[in-house]
C-alpha positions as CSV (number, residue, x, y, z in Angstrom):
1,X,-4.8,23.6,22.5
2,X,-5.7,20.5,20.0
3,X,-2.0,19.7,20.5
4,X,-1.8,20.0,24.3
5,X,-4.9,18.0,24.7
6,X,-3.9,15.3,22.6
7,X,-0.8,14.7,25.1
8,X,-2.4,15.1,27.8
9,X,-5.7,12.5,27.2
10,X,-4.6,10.1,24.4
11,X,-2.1,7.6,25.4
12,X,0.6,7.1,22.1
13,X,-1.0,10.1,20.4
14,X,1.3,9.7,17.5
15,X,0.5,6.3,16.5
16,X,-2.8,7.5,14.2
17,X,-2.9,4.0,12.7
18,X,-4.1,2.4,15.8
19,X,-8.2,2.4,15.9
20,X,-7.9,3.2,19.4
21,X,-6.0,6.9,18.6
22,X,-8.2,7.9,15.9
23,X,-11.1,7.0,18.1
24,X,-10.0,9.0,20.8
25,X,-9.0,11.6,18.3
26,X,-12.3,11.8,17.1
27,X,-13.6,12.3,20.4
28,X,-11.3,15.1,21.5
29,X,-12.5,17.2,18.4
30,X,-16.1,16.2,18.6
31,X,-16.6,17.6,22.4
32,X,-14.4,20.1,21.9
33,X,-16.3,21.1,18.9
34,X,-19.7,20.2,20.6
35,X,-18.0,23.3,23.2
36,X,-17.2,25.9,21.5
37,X,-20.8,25.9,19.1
38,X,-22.6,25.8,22.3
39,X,-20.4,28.9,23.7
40,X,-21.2,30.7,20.5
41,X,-24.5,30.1,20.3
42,X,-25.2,31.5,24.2
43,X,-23.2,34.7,23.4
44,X,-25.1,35.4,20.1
45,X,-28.7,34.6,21.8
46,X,-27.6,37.2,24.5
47,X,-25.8,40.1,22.3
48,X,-29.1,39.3,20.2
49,X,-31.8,39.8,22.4
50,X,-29.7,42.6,24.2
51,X,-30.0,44.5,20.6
52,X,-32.8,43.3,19.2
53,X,-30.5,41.6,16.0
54,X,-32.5,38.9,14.4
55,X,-29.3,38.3,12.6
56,X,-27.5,37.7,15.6
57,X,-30.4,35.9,16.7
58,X,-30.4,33.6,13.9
59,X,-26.5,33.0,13.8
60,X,-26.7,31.5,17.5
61,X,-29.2,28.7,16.5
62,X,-26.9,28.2,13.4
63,X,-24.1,27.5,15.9
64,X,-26.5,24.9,17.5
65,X,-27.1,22.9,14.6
66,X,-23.4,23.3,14.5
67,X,-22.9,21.4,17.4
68,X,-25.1,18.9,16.1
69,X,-22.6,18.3,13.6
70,X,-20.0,17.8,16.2
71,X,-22.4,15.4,17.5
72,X,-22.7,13.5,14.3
73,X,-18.9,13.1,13.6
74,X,-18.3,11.5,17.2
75,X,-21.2,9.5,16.9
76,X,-19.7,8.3,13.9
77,X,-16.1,7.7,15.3
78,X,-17.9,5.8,18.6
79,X,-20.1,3.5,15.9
80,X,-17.1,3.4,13.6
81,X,-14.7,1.8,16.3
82,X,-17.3,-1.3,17.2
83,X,-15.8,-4.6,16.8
84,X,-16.8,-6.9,14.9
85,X,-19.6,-8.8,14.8
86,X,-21.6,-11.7,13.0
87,X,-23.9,-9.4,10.8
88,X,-20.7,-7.1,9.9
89,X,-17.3,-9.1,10.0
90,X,-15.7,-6.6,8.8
91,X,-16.2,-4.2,11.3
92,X,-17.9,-0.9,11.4
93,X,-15.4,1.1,9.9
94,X,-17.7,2.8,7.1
95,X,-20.1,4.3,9.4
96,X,-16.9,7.2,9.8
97,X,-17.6,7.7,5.9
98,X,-21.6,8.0,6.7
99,X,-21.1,10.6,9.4
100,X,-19.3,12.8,7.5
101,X,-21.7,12.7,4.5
102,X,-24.3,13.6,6.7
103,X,-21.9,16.7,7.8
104,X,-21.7,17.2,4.3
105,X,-25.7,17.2,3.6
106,X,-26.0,19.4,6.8
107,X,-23.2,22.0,4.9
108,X,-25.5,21.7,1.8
109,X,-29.0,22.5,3.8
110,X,-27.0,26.0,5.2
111,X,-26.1,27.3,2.1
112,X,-29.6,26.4,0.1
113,X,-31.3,28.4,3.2
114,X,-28.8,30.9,2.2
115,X,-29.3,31.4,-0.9
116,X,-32.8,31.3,-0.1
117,X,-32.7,34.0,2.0
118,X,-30.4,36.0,0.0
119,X,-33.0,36.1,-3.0
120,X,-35.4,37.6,-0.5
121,X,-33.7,39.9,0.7
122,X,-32.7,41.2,-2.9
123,X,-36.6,41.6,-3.7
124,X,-37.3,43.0,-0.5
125,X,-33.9,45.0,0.9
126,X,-33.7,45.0,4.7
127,X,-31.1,47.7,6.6
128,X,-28.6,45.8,8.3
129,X,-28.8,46.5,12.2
130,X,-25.1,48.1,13.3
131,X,-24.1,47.3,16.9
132,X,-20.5,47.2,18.4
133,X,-21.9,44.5,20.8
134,X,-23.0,42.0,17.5
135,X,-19.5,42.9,15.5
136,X,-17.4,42.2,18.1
137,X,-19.5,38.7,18.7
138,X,-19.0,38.3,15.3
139,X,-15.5,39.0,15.3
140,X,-15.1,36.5,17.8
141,X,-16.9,33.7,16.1
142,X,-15.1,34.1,13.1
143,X,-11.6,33.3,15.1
144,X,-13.0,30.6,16.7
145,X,-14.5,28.6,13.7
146,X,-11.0,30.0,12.2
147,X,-9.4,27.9,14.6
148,X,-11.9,24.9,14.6
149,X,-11.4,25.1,10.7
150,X,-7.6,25.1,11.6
151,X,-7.6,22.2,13.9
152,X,-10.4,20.2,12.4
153,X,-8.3,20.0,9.2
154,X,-4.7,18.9,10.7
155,X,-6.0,16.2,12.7
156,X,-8.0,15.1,9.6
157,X,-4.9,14.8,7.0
158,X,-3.1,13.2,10.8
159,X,-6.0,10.7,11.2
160,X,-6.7,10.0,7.2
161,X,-10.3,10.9,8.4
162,X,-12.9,11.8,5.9
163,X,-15.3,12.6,8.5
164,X,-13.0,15.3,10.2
165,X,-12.4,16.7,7.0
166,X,-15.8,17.8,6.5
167,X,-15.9,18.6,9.6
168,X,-13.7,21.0,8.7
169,X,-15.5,22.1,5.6
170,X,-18.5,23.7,7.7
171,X,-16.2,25.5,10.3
172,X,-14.6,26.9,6.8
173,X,-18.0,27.9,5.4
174,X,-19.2,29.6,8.8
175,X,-16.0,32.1,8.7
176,X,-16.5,32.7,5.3
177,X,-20.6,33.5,5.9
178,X,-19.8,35.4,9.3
179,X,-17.3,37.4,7.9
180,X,-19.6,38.4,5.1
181,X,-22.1,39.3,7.4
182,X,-19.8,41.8,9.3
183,X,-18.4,43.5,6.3
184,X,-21.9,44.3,5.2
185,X,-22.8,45.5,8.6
186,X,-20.0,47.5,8.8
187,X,-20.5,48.7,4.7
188,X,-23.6,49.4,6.1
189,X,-23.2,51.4,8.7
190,X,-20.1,53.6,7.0
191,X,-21.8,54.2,3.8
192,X,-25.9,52.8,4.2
193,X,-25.0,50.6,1.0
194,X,-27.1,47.2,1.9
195,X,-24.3,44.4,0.2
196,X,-25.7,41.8,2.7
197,X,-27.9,40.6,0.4
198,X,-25.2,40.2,-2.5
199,X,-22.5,38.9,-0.6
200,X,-25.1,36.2,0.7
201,X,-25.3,35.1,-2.4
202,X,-21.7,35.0,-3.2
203,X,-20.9,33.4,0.1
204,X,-24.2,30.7,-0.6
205,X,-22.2,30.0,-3.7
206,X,-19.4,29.0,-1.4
207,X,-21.2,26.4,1.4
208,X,-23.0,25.0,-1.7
209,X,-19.4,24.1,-3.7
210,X,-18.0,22.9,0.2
211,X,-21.0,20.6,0.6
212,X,-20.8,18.9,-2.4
213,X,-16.6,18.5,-2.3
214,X,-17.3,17.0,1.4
215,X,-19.9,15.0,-0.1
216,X,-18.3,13.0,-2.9
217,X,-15.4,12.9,-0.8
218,X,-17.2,10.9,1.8
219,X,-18.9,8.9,-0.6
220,X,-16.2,8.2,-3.2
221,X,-15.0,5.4,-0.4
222,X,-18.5,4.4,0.0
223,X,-18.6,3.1,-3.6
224,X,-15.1,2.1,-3.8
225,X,-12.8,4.0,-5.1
226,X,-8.9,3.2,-6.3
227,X,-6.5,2.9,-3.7
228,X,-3.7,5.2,-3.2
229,X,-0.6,5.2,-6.0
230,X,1.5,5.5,-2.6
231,X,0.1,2.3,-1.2
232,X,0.0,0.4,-3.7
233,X,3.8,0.9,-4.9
234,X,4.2,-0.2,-1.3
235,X,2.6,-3.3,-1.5
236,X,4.7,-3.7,-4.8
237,X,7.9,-3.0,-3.3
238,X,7.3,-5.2,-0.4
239,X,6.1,-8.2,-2.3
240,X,8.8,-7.7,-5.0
241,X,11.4,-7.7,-2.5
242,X,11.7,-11.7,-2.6
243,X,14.2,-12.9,-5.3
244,X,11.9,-15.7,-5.2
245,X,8.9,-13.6,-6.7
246,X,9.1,-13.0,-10.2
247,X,5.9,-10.9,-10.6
248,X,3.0,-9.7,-8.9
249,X,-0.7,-9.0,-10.5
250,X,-4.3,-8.9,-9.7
251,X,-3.8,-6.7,-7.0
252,X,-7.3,-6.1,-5.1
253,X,-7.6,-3.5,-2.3
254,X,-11.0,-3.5,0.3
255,X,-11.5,-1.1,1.8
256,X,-13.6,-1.4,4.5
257,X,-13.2,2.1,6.6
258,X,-10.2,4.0,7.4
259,X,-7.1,1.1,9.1
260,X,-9.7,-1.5,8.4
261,X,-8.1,-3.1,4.8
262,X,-8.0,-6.6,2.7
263,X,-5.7,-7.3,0.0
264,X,-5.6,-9.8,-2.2
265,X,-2.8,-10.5,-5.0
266,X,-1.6,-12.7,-7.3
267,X,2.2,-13.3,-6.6
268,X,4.2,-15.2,-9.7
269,X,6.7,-18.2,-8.0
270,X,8.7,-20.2,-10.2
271,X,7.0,-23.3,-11.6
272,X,9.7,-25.1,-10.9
273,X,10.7,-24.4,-7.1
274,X,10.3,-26.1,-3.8
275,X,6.1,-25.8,-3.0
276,X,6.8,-26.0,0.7
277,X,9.3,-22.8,0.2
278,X,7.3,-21.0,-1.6
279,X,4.7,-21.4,0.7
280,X,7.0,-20.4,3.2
281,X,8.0,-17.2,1.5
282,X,3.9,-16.1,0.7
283,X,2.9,-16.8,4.3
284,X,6.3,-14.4,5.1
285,X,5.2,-11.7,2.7
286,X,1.4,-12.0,4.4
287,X,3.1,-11.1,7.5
288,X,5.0,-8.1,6.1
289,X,2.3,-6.7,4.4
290,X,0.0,-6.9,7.4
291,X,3.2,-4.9,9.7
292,X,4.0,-2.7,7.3
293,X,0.5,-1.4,5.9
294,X,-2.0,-2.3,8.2
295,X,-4.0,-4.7,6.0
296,X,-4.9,-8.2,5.8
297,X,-3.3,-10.0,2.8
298,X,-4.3,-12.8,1.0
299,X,-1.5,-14.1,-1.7
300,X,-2.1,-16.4,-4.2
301,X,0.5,-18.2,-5.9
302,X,0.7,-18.3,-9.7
303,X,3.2,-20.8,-11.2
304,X,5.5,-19.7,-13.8
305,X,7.7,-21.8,-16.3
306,X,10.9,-19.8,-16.1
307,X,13.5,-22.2,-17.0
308,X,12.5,-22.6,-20.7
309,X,13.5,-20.6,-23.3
310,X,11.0,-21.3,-26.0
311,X,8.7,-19.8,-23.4
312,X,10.4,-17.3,-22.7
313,X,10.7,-16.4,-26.6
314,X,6.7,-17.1,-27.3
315,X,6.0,-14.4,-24.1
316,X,8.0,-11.4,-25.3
317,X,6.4,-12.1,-28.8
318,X,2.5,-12.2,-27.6
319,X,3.9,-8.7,-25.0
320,X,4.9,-7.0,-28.6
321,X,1.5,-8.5,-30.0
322,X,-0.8,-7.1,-27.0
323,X,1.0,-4.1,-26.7
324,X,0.8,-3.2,-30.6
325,X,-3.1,-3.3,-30.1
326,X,-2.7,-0.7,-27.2
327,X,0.3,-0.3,-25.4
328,X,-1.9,0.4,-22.1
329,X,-2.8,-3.6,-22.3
330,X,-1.1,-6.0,-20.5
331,X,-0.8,-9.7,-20.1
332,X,0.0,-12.5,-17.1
333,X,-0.7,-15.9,-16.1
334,X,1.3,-17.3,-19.9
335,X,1.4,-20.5,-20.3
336,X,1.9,-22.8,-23.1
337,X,-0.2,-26.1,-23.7
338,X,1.5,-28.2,-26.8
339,X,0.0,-30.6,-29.4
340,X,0.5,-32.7,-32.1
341,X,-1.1,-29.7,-34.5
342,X,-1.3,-27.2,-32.5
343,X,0.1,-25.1,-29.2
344,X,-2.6,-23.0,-27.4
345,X,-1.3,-20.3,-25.7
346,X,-3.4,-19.1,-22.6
347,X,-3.0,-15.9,-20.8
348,X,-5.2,-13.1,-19.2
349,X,-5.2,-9.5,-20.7
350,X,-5.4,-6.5,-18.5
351,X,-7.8,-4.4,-20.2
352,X,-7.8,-0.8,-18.9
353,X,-10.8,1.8,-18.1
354,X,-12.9,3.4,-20.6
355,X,-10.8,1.2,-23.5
356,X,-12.4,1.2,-27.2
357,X,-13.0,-2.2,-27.7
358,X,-16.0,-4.7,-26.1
359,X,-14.0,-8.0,-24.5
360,X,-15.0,-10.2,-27.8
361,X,-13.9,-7.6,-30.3
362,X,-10.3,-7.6,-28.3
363,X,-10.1,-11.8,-28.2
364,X,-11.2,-11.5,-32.1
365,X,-8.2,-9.2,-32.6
366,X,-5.6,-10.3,-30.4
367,X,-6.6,-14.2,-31.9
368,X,-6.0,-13.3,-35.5
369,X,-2.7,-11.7,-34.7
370,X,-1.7,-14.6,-32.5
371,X,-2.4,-16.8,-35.7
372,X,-1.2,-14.5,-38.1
373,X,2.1,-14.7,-36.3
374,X,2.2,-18.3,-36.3
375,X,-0.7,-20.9,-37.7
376,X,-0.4,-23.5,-35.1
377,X,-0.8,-21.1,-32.1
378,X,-4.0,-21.0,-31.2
379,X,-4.5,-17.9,-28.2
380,X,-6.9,-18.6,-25.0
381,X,-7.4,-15.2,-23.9
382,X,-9.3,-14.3,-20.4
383,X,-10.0,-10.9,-20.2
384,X,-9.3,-9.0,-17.2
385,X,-9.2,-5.7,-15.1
386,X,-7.6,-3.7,-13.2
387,X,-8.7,-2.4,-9.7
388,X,-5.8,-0.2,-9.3
């Protein structure tokens, strides 16, 4: 139905990196989510008060706050797609990342009340009321969540849309509750065993573990987490596909909400080339990068001496110096600066996460084996990190 839909009401439906698709996207599975929680929640109040099933009863307002989550993710697309303005240049984008870690917090508040309610009903066992009326309501809802799960999902992975995914998450956790509560009905009814209370607990479990995975997945981009390996060997491949680039380094992804990017990178030229042509060649590789993933790009160029050879020599010696203190280290921006008694030799180190050594310790070292090698080198080390 998702499918039919989506060609029916979205113009270009398969271009998801356009904000204008993903909006609408978000849209089409917020009403139709809004829908079917509302359709739910009527049959469930009626087959309730028809049979007198409190549990019934209590699952139809569940599928209103439901709907309430609907609300919430297509709130969040709506404010997520606002332009630009002067308080928030960069757009809006992040408020996608919000809405679904208030899904998230509402997937957390079911399955406390769950558990809750679980615990009660282990100190004081209730029987569980048996009608074919509330299991074939129940049967229903669990196929429809089933498919809102389903659908939810696949246009989350289409749209790269956090907020969808949790949406997901509580369609997921409501099968997996409502199906608990029919078996034990029908337990109860076949062999007056009373499970409910167990498999609440089991299924509270469940939401609770789903809330907090939708959670830090929503906020993980909040905080600023690495890019993806996929996207950044693009970047890579694109930017290393001029002759005229003879490295690449300080790579810096923003993210600012899903489509909304800014990259910044360092892009080695030689030293010794035309300035207008290099110029020519960054502004070209902006260009590509902006086509090809989507992002603004910012390219700074970092002069290399590449002609030389006693450069050339001094660099592979200090790469089998910094490497020999941990081969995850790294170095860029060489250059050498000679004297009459002495050469320094200046160069950043890439230092990596959760590394052994404080930034003064590693100068110390890398300084003494820089002299040890030769006395009249003298290292001028900037230490650096990666964002990658």
């Amino acid at each position: 139905m998702i499918a039919l839909l989506s060609r029916l009401f979205i113009k270009d439906h398969e271009n998801t990196s356009d904000p204008a698709v993903r909006r609408a996207y978000g849209y089409l599975c917020g009403m139709m989510g809004i829908a079917f929680n509302v359709l739910l929640c009527v049959a469930k109040l009626l087959v309730g008060s028809l049979t007198g099933s409190i549990a019934i009863t209590a699952d139809g307002f569940n599928n209103l706050s439901d709907a309430g989550s609907s609300i919430v993710t297509l709130l969040g697309f709506r404010i997520a797609s606002q332009r630009p303005d002067p308080a928030h240049p960069f757009g809006h984008g992040r408020f996608e990342y919000i809405s679904g870690l208030v899904v998230a917090f509402l997937i957390l508040i079911m399955g406390f009340n769950l558990f809750t309610e679980s615990i009660r009903k282990l100190v004081f066992p209730e029987d569980v009321e048996f009608s074919y009326a509330a299991v074939s309501v129940l049967a229903v809802s669990i196929a429809v969540k089933l498919y809102m799960f389903l659908y939810n999902r696949a246009v989350g992975k289409r749209i790269d849309s956090a907020a969808m995914i949790a949406t997901a998450t509580d369609s997921i956790s409501d099968v997996v509750a409502t199906t608990v509560v029919l078996i034990s009905t029908v337990v109860g009814k076949l062999t007056g065993l009373r499970i409910d209370a167990w498999g609440g607990l089991a299924v509270a479990g469940f939401i609770l573990y789903s809330g907090y995975s939708a959670a830090r997945d929503t906020i993980s981009p909040l905080l600023g987490q690495a890019p993806d390996p996929e996207l950044v060997a693009k970047i890579r491949e694109t930017v290393l596909a001029h002759p005229e680039v003879a490295g690449m380094h300080d790579l810096i992804i923003h993210n600012y909400g899903p489509g909304r990017m800014m990259v910044s990178l360092h892009a080695e030229v030689p030293a010794h080339a035309d300035l207008l042509q290099m110029h020519d060649v960054i502004d070209l590789i902006e260009q590509q990068l902006r086509d090809s993933c989507g992002c603004d790009a910012v390219v700074h160029m970092d002069p290399i001496v590449t002609d030389d050879a006693v450069t050339a020599r001094t660099f592979v010696t200090l790469v089998r110096i910094v490497t020999g203190v941990d081969e995850r280290l790294s170095l860029h921006d060489f250059r050498m600066v000679a004297g009459p008694t002495h050469t320094n030799l200046i160069f950043d180190v890439v230092v990596p996460h959760r590394f052994n050594m404080t930034d003064n310790e590693l100068r110390h070292v890398l300084s003494e084996r820089v002299k040890a090698h030769d006395k009249t080198w003298n290292a001028v080390i900037n230490i650096d990190r990666s964002y990658l």
